[in-house]
Every structure is written in structure tokens, then in C-alpha cells.
C-alpha positions in Angstrom: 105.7 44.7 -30.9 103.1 42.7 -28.6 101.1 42.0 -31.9 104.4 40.8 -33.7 105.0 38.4 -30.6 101.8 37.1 -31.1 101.9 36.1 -34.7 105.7 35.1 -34.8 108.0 35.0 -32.1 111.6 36.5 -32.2 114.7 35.8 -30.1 117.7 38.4 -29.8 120.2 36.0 -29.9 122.9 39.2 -29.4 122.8 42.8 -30.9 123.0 42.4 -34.4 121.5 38.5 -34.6 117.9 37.2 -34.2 115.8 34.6 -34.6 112.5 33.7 -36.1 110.2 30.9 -34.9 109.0 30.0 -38.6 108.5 26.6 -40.3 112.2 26.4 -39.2 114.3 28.3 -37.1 115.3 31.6 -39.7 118.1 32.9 -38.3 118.7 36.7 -39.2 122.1 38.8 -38.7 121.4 42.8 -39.9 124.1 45.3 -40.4 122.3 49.0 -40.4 119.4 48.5 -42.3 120.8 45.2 -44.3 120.2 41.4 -43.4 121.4 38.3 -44.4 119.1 35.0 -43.3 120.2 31.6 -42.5 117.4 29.1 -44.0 114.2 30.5 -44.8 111.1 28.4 -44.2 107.7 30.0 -45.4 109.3 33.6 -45.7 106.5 34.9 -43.3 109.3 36.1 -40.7 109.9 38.7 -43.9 106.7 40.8 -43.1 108.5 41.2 -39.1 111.4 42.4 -40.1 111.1 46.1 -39.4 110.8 44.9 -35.7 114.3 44.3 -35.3 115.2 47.2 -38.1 116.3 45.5 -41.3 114.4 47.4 -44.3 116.3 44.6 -46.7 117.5 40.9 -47.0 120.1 40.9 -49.0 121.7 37.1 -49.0 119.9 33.9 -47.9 121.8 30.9 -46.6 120.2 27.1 -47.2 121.8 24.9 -44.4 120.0 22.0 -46.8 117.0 21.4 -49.2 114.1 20.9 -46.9 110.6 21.2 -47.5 110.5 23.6 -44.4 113.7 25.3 -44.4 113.5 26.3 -47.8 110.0 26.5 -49.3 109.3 30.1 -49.0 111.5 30.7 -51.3 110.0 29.2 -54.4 108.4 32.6 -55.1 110.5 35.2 -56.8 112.6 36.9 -54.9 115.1 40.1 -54.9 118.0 38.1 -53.0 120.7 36.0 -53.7 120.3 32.7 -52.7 123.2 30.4 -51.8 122.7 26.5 -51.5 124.7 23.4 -50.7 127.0 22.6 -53.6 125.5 19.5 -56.0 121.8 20.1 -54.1 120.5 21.0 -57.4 118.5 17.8 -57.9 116.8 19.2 -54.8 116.0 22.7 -55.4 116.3 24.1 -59.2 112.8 23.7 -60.6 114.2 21.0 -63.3 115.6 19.0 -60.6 112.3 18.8 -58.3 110.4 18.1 -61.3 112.5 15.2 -62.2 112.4 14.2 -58.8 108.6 14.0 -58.2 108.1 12.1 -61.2 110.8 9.7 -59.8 109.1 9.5 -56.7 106.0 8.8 -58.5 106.5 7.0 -61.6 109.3 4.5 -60.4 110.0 1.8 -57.8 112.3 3.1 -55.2 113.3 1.9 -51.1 114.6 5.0 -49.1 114.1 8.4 -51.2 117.1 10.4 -51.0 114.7 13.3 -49.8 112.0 12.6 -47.4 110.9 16.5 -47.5 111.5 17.8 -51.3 109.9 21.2 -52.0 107.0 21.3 -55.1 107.6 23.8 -57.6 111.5 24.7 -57.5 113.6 27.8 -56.6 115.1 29.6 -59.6 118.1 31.6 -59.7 120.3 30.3 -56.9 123.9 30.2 -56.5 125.4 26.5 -55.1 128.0 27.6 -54.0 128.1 26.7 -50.4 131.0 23.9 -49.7 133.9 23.4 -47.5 136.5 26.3 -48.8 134.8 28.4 -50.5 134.2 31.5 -47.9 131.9 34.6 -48.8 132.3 37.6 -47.6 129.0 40.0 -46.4 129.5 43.4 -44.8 133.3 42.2 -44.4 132.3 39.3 -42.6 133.6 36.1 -43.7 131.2 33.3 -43.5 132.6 29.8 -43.3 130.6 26.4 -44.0 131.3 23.3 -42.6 130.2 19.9 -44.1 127.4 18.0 -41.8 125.5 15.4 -43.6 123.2 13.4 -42.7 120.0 14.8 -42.2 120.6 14.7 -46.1 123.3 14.2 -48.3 123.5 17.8 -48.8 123.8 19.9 -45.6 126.1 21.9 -44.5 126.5 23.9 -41.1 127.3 28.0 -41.3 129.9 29.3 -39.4 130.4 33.5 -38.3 131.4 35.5 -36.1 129.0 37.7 -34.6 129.1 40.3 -31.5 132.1 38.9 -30.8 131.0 35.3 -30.3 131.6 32.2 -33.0 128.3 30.9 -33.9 127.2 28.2 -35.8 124.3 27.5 -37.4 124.2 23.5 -37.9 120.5 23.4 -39.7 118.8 19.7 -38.2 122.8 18.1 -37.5 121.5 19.0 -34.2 118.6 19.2 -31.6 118.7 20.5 -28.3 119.4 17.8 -25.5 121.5 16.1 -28.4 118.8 14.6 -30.5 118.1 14.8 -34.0 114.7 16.2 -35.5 113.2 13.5 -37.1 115.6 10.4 -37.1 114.3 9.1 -40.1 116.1 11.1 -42.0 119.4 9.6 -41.3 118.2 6.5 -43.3 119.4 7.1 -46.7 118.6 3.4 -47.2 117.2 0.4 -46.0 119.8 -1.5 -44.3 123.4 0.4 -43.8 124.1 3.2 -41.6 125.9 5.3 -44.3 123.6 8.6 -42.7 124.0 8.1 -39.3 127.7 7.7 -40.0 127.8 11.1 -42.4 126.0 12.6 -39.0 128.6 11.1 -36.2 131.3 12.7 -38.4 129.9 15.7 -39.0 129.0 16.7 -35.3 132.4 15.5 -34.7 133.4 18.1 -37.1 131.5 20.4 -34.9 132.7 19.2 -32.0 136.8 20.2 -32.6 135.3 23.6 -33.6 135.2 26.3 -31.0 131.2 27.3 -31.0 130.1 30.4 -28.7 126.7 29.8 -29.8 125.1 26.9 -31.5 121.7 27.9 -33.7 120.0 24.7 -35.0 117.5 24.5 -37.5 114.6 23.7 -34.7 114.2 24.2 -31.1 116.1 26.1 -28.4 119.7 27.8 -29.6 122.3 26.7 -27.6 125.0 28.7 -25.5 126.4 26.2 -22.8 128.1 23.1 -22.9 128.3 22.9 -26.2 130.8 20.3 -26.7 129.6 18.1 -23.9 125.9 18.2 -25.7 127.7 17.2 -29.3 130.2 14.6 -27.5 127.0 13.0 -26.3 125.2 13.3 -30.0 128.0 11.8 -31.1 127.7 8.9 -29.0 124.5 8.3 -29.1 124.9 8.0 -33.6 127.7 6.0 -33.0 125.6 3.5 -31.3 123.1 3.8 -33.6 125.3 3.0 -36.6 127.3 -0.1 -34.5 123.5 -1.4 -34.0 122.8 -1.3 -37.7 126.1 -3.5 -38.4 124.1 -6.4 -37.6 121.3 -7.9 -35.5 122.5 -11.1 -34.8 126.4 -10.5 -34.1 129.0 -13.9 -33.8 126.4 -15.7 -35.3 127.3 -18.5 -38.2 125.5 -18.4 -41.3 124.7 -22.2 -41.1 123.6 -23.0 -45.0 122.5 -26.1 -45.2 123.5 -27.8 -48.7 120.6 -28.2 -51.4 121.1 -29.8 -54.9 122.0 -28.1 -57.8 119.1 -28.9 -60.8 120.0 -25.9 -63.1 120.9 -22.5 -63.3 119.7 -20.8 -61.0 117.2 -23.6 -59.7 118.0 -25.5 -56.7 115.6 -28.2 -55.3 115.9 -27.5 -51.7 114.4 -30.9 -50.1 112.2 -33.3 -52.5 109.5 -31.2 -52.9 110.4 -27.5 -52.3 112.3 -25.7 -55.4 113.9 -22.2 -54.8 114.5 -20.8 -58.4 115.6 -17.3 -59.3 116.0 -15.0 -56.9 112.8 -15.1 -54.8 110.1 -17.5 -55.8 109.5 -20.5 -54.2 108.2 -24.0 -54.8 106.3 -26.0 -53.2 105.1 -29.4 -55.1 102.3 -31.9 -54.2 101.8 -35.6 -55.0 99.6 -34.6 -57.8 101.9 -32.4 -59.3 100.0 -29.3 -58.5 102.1 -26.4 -57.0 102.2 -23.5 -54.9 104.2 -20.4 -55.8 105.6 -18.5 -53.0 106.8 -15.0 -53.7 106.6 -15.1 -57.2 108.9 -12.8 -59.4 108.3 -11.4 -62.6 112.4 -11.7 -63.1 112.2 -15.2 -62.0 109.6 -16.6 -64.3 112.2 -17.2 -67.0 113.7 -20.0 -64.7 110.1 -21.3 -62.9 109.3 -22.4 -66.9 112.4 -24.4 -66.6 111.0 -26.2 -63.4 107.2 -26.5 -64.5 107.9 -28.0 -68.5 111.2 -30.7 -67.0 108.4 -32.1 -64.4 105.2 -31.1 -65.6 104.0 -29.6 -62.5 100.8 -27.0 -62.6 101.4 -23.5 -60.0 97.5 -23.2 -59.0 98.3 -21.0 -56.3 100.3 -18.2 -55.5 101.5 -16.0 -52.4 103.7 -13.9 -51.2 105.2 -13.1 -47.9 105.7 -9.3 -48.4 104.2 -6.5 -50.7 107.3 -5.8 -52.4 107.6 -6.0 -56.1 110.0 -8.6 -56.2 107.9 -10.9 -54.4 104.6 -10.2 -56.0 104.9 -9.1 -59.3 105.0 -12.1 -61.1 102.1 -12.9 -60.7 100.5 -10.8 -63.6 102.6 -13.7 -65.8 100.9 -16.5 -63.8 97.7 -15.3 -64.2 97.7 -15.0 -68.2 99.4 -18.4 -68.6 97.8 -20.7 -65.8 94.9 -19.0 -64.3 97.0 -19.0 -61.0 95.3 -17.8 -58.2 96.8 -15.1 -55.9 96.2 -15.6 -52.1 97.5 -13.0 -49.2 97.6 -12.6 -45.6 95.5 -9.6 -44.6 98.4 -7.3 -44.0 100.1 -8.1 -47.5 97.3 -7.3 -49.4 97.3 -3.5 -47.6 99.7 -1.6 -49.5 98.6 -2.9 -52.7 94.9 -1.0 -52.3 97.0 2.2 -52.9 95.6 5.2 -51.5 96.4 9.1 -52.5 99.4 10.8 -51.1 100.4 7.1 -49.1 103.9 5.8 -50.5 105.4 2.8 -49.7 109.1 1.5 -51.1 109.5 -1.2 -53.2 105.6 -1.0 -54.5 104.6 -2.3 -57.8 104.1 0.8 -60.1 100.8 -1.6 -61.6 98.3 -2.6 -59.3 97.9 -6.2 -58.4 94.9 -7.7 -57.7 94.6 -10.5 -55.0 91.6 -13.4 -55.3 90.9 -14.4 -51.7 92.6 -14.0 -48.4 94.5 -16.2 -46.7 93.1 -17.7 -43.0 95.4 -18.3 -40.2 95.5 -22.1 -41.3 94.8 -23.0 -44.5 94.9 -26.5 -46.1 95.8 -27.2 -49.2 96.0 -30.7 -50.9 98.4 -33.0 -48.4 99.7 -29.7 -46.7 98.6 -27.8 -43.7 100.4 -24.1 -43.5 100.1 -21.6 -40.7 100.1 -17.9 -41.5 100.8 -15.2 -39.1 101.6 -11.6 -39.1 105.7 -11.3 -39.8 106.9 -8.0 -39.0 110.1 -6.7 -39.5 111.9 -5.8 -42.7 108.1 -4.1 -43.3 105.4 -4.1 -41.0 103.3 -5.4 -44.2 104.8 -9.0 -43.9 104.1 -12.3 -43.4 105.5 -16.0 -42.3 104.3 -19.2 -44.2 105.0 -22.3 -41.7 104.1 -25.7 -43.2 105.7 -29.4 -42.9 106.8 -31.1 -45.7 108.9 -34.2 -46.4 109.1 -34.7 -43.0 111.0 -31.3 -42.4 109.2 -27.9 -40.3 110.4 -25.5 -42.5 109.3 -21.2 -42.3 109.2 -19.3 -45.3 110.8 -16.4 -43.9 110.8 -13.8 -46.6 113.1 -10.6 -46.6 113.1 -10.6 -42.4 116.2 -12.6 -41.4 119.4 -13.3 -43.2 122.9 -15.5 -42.5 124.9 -13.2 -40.7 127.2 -12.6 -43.5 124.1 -11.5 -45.7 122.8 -8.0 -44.8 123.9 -7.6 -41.3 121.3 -10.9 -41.4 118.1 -8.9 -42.3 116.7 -7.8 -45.1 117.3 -4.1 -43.5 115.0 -2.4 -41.3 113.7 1.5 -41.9 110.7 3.8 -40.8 109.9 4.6 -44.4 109.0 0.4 -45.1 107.3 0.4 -41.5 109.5 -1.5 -39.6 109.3 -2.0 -36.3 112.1 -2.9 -33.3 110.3 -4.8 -30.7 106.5 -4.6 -32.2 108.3 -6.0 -35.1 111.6 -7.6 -35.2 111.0 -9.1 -31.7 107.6 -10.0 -31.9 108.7 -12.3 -35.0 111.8 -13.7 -33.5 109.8 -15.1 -30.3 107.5 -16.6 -33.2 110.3 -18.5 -34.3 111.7 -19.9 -31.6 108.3 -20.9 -30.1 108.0 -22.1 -34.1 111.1 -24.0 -33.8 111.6 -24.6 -37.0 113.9 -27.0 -39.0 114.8 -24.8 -42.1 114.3 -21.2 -43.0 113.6 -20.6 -46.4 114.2 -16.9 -47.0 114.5 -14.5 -49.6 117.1 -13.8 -52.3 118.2 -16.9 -52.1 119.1 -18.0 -48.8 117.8 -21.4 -46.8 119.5 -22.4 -43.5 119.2 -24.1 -40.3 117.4 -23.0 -37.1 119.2 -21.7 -34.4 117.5 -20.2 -31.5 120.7 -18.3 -30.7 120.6 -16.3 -33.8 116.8 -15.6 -32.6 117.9 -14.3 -29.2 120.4 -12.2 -30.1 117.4 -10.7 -32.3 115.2 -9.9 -29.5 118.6 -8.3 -27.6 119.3 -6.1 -30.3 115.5 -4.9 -30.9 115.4 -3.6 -27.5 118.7 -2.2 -27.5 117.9 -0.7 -30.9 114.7 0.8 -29.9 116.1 2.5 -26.7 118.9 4.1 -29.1 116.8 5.7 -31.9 114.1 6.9 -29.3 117.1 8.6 -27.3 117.4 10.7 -30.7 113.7 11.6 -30.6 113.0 15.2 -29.9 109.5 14.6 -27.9 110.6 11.0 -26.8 108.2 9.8 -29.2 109.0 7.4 -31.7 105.8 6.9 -32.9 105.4 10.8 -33.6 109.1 11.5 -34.4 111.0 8.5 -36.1 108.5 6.0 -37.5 105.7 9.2 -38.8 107.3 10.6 -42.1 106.5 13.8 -42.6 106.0 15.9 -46.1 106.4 13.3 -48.5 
């Protein structure tokens, strides 16, 4: 038994339940010489089990299709296997296949699984959903709905010795916080995961639980309610945070003029057209192209052929395909040249096993970096680091008939438009106050006249809306790290794992 210890430890939970420190937390309930498992991780626990008596595993619970709870089991196996209803996508060897080659052959933001398996498990039942009980040894065994962590997970609820236990898989971490955060973000700007993981704890918390086994760290026996009561809190201010980062604020538009569909000319010689790109037009009819979108090109011929103007330069303010891969068209037709600040240009040298959302699926080359300050014909820009939507951002600042106007990107937003950003996740890098309000305090030291943003949005300057920014960074920051297990959000929200 001393050897065992060594190699994998093992917690009697109560006479006929134990766990197993594995990948995850494999939680085992034996009957005689019988076992069922809840989760599985790498399956080593397997080779232990005659330490605690169990000559046979006969069902295996999946709480939800992660990498760690479930990848041992993509050998064969002599069990049944019983998985989150719909999770198929996620497990069956057709699904993960189709799954990795969408991860890898399309664009994408948030993936709705940040720790797939590789290879597949065959032959499992989904048959785990709210209702539909299954009965082991005479035991019934109830599941309860907790999403969050993923779409699919669901909690597992028996009664054992005696005592109701539930096994919640990563609803829940000890000292209510949740193993890696970042998981709740099933996309880049709502709270539609942290709100699937307020309700389900609060599922949990109207349950009577003797015991509460989660998928990592220490298994729970006290104050159980109290610890989920303050989970829930903590997710509820996490999900009131992501409703917006400027809150009361107006939108304040200001009113451009209308040249054709789906062109506006801003001020006299700045042209928004499509749903990115920018214009930006000098005396001798040369032009810069900011943000230039392969989508958009259609309506930038409309512009360039009705005033005979000549894009010599293009550049974008973030990586993201929508703002850079127009470019390719550019190139071919007018020998543009493609300039980008240091940090824009990173994610497009792709590198094996890095992924980023929202990257072009065909590399893009760049011609030159852009300086701090650049000149360029009667203009003089500054560009500066921009974090925020992505860490891999930038701000163009210029002055130009007679207006200071910031070429914002995806960053900030009206109010009404995005909870007024462009959204904020660890999978695109974001950052609260290494990001967000580092570039807020740029612009209201900037204090520019107009914002030119993305997807069609221009408005006025208000260093209100920038203030509340900064407020809601820091307030935002102290939430999610509150949810990090190791009070690390370096390590623990903004580090993906697996993927």
C-alpha cells in the first residue's frame, strides 16, 4: 500500500467510495468486488484498484468531455461508458475528427472546447441528462444539469453510506472557484457560460449535498451551501461585469454623409466603407487603407474609380481576418504596401501548436514595420500598442482636416454596440488592466476628437466613457482572479491549457 501511495494517491471518501488523484479526480464507488467510476482521466488509477478491492469496473460516468477527465478512455475498453447527452461532437471518434479539422482548417473566436480529446472513444452510451436515472447494484444515480465549464456537463448525484453525494466534475472548486475560468467563455463578448454556471451551482445549491466531489482538488464535506452561495455570487458578478464596460454611457454618433451603399465619407478626407476598412485620402489623391477587408473590397472599388484616388499603403489595427485580409486583393491590383505595428504582425508568423481566434487561414505577409511616428505625405500618425479586445492590437492617432481623430479598431464600442467593446476573452489575449486600462488612460491623455472604430462605428470623445473603463478593468480583474484556483491569473485564466 506505501508503494501505491507513492505512485497515485487514494482518498476513502467513506466505506464503499474512493478517490483517485489522476489527471482528474476519478471518483470510484465498489459494491463486493464491482466498481463504477465517475470520470476517468488517463485510466492509470485502473492498475490500483485491487487496493481498495474492486477486481472489475463495470460502468464509467463522464461529468463532461475533457481532455483530462476523459482521455483514458480512448483505448478499448470492457465497460459501459455513459456520457452527457448531445456531447457526441466531443467524444465519438467522428465527432473529434470533425472537430480538429475545424479547429484547424477554419476561422473561429472561442472554440466550444478548449480541451478536446485526439483520437475519439468508441462505443459509448449518451445517455446521461436530466430524467433519465440508471440504476447500478440497485442504486439509482441521478444527474443534474451544470454547464458551463462546457456546454455539456452535468453533475452526478447518489446516495452512498448513507450520505447524498454529488459529484459536480469542474462546476466547482474548493474555496468556491472554478478550475480554469477560461472555460466559462463560450465566446468573445457575452456571458452566456458564466450564466449556464450561476444557474447550475444554483441548481446545486437547493439540493441537499452530504458530500461534494469535484472534478479537482479537495472533496468537500462542510458548508456546502455557504461555499456554492458564495460561487454563485462571485459568477453573478462576473456575468453583470460582462454586460458592459462603460455602463449609463450614451452612444454619441456623430453624423457623417451618406456617398453610397455602404460608403460613408466621415469628414473630407476620411472614408469608412464596408464593414471595416478605412480611408484616409491625401492632397495628391494617394491613400491609406486602414483595416482592409477582403469582404469590403467590393465597395473600396466604388470609392477609388468615382475619385480616382491610388491606396499605396495599407494597415491594420488588429490581426484579425476581417481587418487584414484584404490585403492579398490590394497587393495584386495596386502593388499596395502592407505596414504593421510590431505586435500586429506577431500572430501572423504562425508557429506550431500556437492558435489564435479570428486568424487568417492563408498567411499574410507584411512589407515593413511601422515606427512609433511615422510620416506620411501631409500626415503625421502616432502608433502605440492598443490592448484590449486582443493583446495583438494597435491605435493609429493622426490629425486630419483639422479634427484629432483615433482609429480605434475592435477595442471600444457605443454603449449600445457590444456592451461597447469589441468583447474581451483569454483565448484572443485580452487583458483587464495591462490591457483595457492601459488603453483607456491612452485616450484620455490622447484626448481625441473622433473615434473611428470598427464595424462601422465613429463617435465623439468622452472621457467619461474612458473612466468608467478603467473602473470596470479593475473591478473585472479582481472578480475573475477571485475564481482562480492558485490566485493566479496569469497561470489559471489567461494560460489555456490542451488546445
Amino acid at each position: 500500500m506505501g508503494e501505491m501511495l507513492i505512485k497515485m494517491k487514494i482518498e476513502k471518501i467513506s466505506d464503499s467510495l474512493f478517490l483517485f488523484k489522476d489527471l482528474c479526480n476519478v471518483y470510484v464507488l465498489k459494491e463486493k468486488e464491482e466498481g463504477i467510476s465517475v470520470d476517468f482521466g488517463s485510466g492509470v488509477f485502473m492498475k490500483y484498484l485491487n487496493e481498495i478491492g474492486v477486481k472489475k469496473i463495470t460502468d464509467v460516468f463522464i461529468t463532461h468531455p475533457h481532455l483530462d477527465h476523459i482521455c483514458g478512455l480512448e483505448k478499448e475498453n470492457s465497460f459501459r461508458i455513459h456520457a452527457p447527452a448531445c456531447s457526441e461532437k466531443f467524444i465519438s471518434p467522428e465527432g473529434i475528427e470533425k472537430y480538429w479539422g475545424f479547429l484547424k482548417k477554419s476561422v473561429h473566436g472561442c472554440p466550444p472546447n478548449y480541451s478536446p480529446i485526439r483520437k475519439g472513444i468508441k462505443n459509448v452510451l449518451y445517455d446521461i441528462c436530466e430524467g433519465n436515472d440508471i440504476f447500478w447494484k440497485n442504486k439509482r444515480i441521478r444527474f443534474i444539469p451544470t454547464p458551463g465549464h462546457t456546454e455539456f456537463s452535468y453533475s452526478v448525484l447518489l446516495d452512498i453510506d448513507g450520505k447524498q453525494i454529488v459529484f459536480c466534475g469542474d462546476a466547482f472548486y474548493i474555496n468556491s472557484k472554478i478550475f480554469q475560468p477560461y472555460h466559462l467563455e463560450w465566446d468573445h463578448w457575452t456571458g452566456k457560460g458564466v450564466l449556464s454556471a450561476w444557474e447550475g451551482i444554483i441548481k446545486l445549491k437547493n439540493i441537499k449535498i452530504d458530500v461534494l466531489c469535484p472534478g479537482h482538488g479537495e472533496v468537500l464535506k462542510e458548508d456546502i451551501k455557504k461555499h456554492l452561495e458564495k460561487l454563485g455570487k462571485k459568477l453573478s458578478h462576473l456575468y453583470f461585469s460582462k454586460g458592459s464596460i462603460c455602463p449609463g454611457e450614451r452612444d454619441r454618433y456623430f453624423q457623417v454623409e451618406i456617398v453610397d451603399e455602404k460608403i460613408k465619407k466621415v469628414i473630407p478626407s476620411v472614408y469608412h466603407f464596408g464593414e471595416n476598412g478605412y480611408l484616409i485620402v491625401s492632397k495628391n489623391k494617394e491613400c491609406i487603407i486602414i483595416d482592409p477587408f477582403s469582404s469590403d473590397m467590393v465597395y473600396l472599388e466604388k470609392i477609388l474609380k468615382k475619385f480616382n484616388f491610388k491606396p499605396v499603403i495599407a494597415t491594420s489595427t488588429h490581426y484579425h481576418l476581417d481587418h487584414i485580409d484584404g490585403i492579398d486583393y490590394l497587393r495584386k491590383k495596386y502593388k499596395t504596401k502592407l505596414l504593421l505595428h510590431p505586435l500586429v504582425a506577431e500572430p501572423l508568423k504562425i508557429k506550431k501548436n500556437e492558435r489564435f481566434p479570428w486568424l487568417p487561414l492563408k498567411e499574410i505577409k507584411f512589407d515593413s514595420l511601422l515606427p512609433e511616428h511615422f510620416k506620411w505625405n501631409e500626415y503625421e500618425f502616432e502608433i502605440f500598442h492598443f490592448p484590449g479586445q486582443t493583446w495583438w492590437s494597435c491605435g493609429i492617432f493622426m490629425t486630419v482636416d483639422g479634427f484629432k481623430a483615433l482609429f480605434s479598431g475592435d477595442n471600444f464600442q457605443p454603449p449600445s454596440r457590444w456592451n461597447g467593446t469589441g468583447g474581451f476573452c483569454a483565448y484572443n489575449r485580452s487583458r483587464f488592466k495591462e490591457g483595457f486600462y492601459k488603453s483607456a488612460e491612452k485616450v484620455i491623455k490622447l484626448k481625441p476628437d473622433l473615434i473611428l472604430a470598427g464595424h462601422g462605428t465613429f463617435y465623439y470623445f468622452n472621457r467619461t466613457y474612458f473612466e468608467k473603463v478603467k473602473k470596470w478593468a479593475i473591478k473585472t480583474e479582481k472578480i475573475v482572479l477571485s475564481l482562480c484556483p492558485d490566485g493566479d491569473i496569469e497561470n489559471n485564466y489567461y494560460k489555456i491549457k490542451y488546445l
